[in-house]
C-alpha positions as CSV (number, residue, x, y, z in Angstrom):
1,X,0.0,0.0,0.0
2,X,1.0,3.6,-0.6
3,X,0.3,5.4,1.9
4,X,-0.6,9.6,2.1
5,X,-1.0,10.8,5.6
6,X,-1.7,8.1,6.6
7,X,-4.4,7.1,4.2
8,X,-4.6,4.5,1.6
9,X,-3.9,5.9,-2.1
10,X,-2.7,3.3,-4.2
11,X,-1.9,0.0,-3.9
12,X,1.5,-1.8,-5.5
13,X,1.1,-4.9,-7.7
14,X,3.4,-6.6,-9.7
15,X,3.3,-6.4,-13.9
16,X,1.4,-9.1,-15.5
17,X,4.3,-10.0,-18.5
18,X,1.7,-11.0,-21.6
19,X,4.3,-12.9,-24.3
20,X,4.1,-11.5,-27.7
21,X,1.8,-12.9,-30.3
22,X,4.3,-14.3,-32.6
23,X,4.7,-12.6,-35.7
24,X,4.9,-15.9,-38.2
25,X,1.9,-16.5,-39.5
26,X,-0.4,-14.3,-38.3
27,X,-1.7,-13.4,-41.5
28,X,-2.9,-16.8,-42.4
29,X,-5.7,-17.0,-44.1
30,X,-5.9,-13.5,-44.5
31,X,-6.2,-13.6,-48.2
32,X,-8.0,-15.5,-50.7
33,X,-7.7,-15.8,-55.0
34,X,-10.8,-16.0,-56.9
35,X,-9.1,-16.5,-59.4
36,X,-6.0,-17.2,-61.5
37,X,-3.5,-13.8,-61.0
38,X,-0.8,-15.1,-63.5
39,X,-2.2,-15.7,-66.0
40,X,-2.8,-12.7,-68.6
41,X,-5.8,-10.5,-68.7
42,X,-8.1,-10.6,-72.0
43,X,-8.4,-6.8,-71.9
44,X,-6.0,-4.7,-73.6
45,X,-4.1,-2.3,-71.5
46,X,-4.3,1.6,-72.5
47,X,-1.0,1.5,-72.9
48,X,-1.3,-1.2,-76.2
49,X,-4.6,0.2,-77.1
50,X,-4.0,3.6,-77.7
51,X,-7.2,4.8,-75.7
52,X,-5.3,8.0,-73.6
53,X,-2.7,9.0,-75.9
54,X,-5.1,12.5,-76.4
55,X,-4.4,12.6,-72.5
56,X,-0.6,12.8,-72.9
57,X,-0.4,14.3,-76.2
58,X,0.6,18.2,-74.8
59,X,3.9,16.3,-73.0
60,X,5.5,16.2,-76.0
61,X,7.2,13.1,-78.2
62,X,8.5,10.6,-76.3
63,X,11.9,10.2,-75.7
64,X,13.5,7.1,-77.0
């Protein structure tokens, strides 16, 4: 007990030590694939298509 004037204020207790929740693993399960990632989209990318050269046409040429 801690003590003011002699009247109770507090009381002293030890620390409870909690272990760490190990940090292997603790995303498992986390995520899930609905479907295949690798393998290569059917839809053209802008890039291929041509669809936002307008967008990037006051940049300038591009360098080679």
């Amino acid at each position: 007990m801690i003590n003011k004037r002699s009247e109770p204020v507090a009381r002293a207790v030890p620390i409870e030590v909690h272990s760490p929740a190990p940090l292997y693993g603790y995303l498992k399960g986390a995520v899930s694939f609905h479907r295949d990632v690798v393998a290569p989209d059917a839809e053209a990318w802008s890039a291929q298509s041509g669809d936002e050269d307008d967008l990037y046409a006051a940049l300038g040429p591009a360098s080679p």
